[in-house]
N, CA, C and O of each residue as an XYZ file, in Angstrom:
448
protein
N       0.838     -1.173      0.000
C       0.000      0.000      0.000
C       0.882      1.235      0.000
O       1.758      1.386      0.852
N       0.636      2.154     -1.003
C       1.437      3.201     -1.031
C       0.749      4.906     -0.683
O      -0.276      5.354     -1.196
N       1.553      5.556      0.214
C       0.702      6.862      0.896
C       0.330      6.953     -0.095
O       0.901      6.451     -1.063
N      -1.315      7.982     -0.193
C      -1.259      9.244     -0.810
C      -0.354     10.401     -0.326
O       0.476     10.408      0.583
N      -0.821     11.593     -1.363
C      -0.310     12.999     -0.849
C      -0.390     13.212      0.588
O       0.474     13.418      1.441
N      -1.772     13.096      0.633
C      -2.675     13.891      1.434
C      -2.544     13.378      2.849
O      -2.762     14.079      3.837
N      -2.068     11.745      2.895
C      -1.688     10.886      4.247
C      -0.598     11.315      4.446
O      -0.663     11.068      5.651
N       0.720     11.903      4.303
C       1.952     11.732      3.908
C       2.233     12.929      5.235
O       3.075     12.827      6.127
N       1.043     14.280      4.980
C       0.908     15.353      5.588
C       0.447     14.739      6.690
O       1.367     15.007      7.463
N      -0.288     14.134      7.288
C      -1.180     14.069      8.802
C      -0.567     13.175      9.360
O       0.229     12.359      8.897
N      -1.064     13.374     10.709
C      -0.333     12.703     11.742
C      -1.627     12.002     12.975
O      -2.551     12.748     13.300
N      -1.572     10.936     13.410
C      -2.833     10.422     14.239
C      -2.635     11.089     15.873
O      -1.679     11.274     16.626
N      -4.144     11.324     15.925
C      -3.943     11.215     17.881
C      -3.770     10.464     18.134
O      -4.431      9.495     17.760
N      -2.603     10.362     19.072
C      -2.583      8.960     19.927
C      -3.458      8.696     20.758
O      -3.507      7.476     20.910
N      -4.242      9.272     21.431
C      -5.328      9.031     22.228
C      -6.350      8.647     21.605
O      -7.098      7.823     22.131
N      -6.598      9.143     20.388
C      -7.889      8.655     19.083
C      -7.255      7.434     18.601
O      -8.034      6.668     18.033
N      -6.251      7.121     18.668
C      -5.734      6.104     17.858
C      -6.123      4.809     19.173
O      -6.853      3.838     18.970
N      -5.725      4.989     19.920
C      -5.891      3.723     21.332
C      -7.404      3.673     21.482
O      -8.012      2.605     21.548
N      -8.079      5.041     21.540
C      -9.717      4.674     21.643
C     -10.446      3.178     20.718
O     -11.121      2.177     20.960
N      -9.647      3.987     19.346
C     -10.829      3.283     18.397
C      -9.844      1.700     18.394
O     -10.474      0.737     17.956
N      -8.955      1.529     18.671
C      -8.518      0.445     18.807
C      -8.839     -0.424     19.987
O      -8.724     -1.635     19.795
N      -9.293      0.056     21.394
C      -9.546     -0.686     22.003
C     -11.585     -1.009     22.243
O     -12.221     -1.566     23.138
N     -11.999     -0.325     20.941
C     -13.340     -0.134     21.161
C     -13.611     -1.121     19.678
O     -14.765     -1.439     19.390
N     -12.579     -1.499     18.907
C     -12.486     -2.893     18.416
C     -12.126     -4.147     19.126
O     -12.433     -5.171     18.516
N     -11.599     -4.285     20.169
C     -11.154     -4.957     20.707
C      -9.871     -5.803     20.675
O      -9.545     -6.914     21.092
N      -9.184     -4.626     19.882
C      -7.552     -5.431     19.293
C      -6.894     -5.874     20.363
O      -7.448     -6.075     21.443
N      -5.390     -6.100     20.091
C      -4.497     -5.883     21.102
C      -3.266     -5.009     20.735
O      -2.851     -5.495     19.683
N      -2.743     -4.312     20.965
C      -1.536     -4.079     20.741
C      -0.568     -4.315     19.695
O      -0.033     -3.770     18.730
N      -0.616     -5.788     20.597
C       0.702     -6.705     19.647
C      -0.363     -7.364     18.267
O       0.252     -8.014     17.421
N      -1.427     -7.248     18.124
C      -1.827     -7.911     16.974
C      -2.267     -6.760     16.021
O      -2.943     -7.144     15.067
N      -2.014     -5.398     16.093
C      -2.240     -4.246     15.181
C      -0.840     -4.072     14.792
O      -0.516     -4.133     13.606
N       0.100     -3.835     15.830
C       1.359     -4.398     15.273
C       1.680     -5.044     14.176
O       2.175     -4.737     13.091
N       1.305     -5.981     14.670
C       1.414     -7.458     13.702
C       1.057     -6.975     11.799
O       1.528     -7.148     10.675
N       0.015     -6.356     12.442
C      -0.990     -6.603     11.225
C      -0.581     -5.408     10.112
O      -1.049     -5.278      8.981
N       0.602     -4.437     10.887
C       0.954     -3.578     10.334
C       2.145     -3.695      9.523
O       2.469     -2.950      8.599
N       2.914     -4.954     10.070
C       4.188     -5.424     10.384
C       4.935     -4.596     10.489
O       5.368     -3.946      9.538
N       5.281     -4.422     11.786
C       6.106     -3.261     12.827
C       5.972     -4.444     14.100
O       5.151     -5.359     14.175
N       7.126     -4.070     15.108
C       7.595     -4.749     16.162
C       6.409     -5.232     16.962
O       5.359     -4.893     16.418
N       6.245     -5.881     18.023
C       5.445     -5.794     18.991
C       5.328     -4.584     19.885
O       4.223     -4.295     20.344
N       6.384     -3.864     20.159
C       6.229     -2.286     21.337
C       5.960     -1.262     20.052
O       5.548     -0.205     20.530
N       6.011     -1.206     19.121
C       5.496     -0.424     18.022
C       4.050      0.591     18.441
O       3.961      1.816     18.519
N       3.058     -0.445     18.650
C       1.613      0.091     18.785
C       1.663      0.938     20.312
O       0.902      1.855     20.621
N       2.633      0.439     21.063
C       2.615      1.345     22.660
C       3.025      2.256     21.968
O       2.010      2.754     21.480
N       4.010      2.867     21.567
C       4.725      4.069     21.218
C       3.874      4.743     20.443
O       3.611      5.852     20.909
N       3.269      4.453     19.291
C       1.883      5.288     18.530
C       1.465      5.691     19.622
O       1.828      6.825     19.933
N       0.509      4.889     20.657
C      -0.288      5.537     21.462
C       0.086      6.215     22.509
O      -0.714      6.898     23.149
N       1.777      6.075     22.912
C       2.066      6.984     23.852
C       2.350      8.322     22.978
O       2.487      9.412     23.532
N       2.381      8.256     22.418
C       3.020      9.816     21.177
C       4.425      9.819     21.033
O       4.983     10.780     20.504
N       5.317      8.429     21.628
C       6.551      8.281     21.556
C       7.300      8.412     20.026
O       8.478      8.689     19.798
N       6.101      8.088     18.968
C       6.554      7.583     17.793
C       5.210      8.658     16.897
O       4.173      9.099     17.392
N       5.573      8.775     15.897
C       3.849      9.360     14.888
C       3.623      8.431     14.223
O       4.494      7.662     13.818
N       2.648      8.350     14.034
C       1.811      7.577     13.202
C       1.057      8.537     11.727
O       0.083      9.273     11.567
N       2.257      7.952     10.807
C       1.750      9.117      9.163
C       1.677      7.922      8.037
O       1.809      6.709      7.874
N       1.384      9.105      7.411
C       1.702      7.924      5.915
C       0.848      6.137      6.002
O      -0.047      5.593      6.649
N       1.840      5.783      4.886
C       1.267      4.566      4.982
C       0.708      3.619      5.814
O      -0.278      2.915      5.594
N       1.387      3.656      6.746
C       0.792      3.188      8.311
C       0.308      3.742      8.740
O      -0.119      3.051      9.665
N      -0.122      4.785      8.865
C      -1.554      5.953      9.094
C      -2.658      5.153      8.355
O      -3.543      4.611      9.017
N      -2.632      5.064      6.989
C      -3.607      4.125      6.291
C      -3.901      2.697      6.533
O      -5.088      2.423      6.706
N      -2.744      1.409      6.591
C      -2.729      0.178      7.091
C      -3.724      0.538      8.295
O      -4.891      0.168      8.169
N      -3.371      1.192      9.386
C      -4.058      1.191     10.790
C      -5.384      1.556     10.204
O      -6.066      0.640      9.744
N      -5.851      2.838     10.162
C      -7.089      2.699     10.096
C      -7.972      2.166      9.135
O      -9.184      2.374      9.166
N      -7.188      1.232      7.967
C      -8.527      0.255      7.235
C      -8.303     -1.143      8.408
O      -9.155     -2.010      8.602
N      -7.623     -1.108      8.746
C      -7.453     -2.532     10.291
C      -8.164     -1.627     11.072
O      -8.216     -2.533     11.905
N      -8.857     -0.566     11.693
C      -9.848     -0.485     12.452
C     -10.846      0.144     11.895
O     -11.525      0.956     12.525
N     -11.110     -0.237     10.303
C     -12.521      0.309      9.608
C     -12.734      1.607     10.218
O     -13.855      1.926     10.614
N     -11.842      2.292     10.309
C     -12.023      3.803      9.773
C     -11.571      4.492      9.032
O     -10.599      4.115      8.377
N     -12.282      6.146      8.814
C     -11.626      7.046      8.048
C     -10.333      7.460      9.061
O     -10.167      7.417     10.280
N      -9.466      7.905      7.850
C      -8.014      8.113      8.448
C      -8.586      9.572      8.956
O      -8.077     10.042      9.973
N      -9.482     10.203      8.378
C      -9.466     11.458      9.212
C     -10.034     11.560     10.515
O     -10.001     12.567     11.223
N     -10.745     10.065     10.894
C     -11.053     10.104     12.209
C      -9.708      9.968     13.021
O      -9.530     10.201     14.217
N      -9.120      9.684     12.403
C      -7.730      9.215     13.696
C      -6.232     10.298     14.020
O      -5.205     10.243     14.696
N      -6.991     11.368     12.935
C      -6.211     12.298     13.276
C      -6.459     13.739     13.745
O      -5.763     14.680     13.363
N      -7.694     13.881     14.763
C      -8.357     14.734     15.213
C      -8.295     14.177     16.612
O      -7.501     13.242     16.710
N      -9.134     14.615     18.082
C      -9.245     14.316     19.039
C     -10.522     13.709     19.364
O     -11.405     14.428     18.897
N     -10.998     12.720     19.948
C     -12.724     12.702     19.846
C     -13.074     13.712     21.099
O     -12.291     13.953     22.018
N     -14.554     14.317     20.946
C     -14.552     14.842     21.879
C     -14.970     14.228     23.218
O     -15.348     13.061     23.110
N     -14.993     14.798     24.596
C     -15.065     14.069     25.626
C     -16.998     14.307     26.047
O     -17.761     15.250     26.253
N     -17.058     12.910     25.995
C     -18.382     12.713     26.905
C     -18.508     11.800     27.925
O     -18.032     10.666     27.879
N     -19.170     12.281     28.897
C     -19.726     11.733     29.891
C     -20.442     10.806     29.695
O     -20.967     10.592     28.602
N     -20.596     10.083     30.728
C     -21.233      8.475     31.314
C     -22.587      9.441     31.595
O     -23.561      8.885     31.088
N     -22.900     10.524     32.145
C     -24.222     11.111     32.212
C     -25.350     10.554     31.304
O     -25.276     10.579     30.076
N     -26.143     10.172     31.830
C     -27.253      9.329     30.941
C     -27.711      7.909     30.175
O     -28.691      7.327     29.710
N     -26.257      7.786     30.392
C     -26.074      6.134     29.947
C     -26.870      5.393     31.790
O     -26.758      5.652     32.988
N     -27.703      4.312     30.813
C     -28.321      3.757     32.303
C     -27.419      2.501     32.131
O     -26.794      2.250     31.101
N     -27.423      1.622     33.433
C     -26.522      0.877     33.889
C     -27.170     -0.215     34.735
O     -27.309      0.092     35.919
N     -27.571     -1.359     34.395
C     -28.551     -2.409     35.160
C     -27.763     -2.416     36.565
O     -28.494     -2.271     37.544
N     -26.719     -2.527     36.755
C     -25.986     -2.986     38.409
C     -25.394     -1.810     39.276
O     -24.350     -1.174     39.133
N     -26.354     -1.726     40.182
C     -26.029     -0.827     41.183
C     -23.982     -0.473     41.070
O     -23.416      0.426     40.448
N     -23.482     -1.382     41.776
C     -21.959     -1.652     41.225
C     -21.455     -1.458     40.099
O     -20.807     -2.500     40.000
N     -21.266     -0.909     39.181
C     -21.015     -0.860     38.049
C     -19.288     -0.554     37.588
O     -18.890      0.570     37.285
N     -18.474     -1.690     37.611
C     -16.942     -1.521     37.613
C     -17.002     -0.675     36.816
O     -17.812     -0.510     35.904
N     -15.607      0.268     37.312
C     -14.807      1.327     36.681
C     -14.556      0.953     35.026
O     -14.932      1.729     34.148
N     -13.940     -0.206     34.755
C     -13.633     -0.729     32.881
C     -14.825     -0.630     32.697
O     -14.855      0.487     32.180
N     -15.989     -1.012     32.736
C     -17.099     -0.744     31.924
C     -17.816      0.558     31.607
O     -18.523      0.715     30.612
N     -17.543      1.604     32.661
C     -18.162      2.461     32.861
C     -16.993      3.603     31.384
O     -17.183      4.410     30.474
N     -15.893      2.899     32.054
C     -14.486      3.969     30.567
C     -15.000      3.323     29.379
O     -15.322      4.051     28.440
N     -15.175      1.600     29.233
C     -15.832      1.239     27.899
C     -16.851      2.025     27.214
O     -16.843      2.441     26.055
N     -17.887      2.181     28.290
C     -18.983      3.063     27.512
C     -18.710      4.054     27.307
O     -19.110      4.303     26.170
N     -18.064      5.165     27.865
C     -17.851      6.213     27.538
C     -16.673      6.686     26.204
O     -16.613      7.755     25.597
N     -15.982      5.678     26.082
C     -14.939      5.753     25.086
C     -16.382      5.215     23.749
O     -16.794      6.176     23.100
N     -16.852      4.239     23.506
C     -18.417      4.843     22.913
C     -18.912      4.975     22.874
O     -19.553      4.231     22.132
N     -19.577      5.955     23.430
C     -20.298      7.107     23.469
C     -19.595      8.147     23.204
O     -20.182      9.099     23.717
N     -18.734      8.463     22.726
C     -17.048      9.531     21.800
C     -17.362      9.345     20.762
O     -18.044     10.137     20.111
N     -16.781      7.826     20.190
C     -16.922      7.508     18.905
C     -18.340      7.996     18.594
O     -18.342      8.841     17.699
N     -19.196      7.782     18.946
C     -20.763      7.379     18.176
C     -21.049      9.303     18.579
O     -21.936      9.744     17.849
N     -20.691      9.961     19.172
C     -20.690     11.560     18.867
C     -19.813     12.261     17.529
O     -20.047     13.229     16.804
N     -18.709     11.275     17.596
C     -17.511     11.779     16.848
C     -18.417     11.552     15.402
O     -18.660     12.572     14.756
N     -18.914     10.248     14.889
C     -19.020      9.895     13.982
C     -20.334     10.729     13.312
O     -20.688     10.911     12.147
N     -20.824     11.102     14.490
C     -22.490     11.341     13.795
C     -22.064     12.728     13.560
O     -22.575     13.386     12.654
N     -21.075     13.247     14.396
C     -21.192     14.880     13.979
C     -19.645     15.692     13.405
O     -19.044     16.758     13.543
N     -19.505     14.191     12.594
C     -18.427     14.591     11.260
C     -18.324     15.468     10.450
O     -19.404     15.352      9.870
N     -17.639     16.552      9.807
C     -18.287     17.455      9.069
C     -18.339     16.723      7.564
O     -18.881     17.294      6.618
């Protein structure tokens, strides 16, 4: 797969980049993989240790069925406010799950 122009210029959030990856349910080492880049590869994208442009800007987001321009913006932040929740208890990971979509599903609907 070879950049376009237009990928060549942008660069991903790393924080948008770990969202939509863990709201696929990847791992790490298997986006890696799939990119073929190391196993600590995908930490460093998402810590901002490394950028994520170009061609591997593209590989990544058709491996998480998105537009590349979603992954290079911030999503915006929403609250757990309103989301109902069957168990009194409701662990902390589920409560960040939903809210990481409930981002996406704002991000997406109010794309320009």
């Amino acid at each position: 797969m070879q950049a376009n122009l237009t990928t060549t210029s942008l660069v991903a959030e790393p924080a948008t980049v770990k969202k939509l990856r863990l709201r696929r349910g990847f791992t790490l080492e298997w986006v890696s993989k799939q990119v073929e880049r190391q196993k600590g590869w995908g930490s460093k994208v998402e810590s901002g240790k490394i950028y994520l442009t170009g061609e591997n800007l593209e590989k990544y987001a058709h491996i998480l069925e998105v537009p590349v321009e979603l992954m290079v913006r911030p999503l915006p932040a929403v609250s757990a406010e309103g989301l109902i929740l069957r168990k009194c208890q409701t662990p902390q990971k589920t409560v960040n799950r939903l809210e990481d979509e409930a981002e996406l599903r704002v991000d997406v609907y109010t794309a320009p």
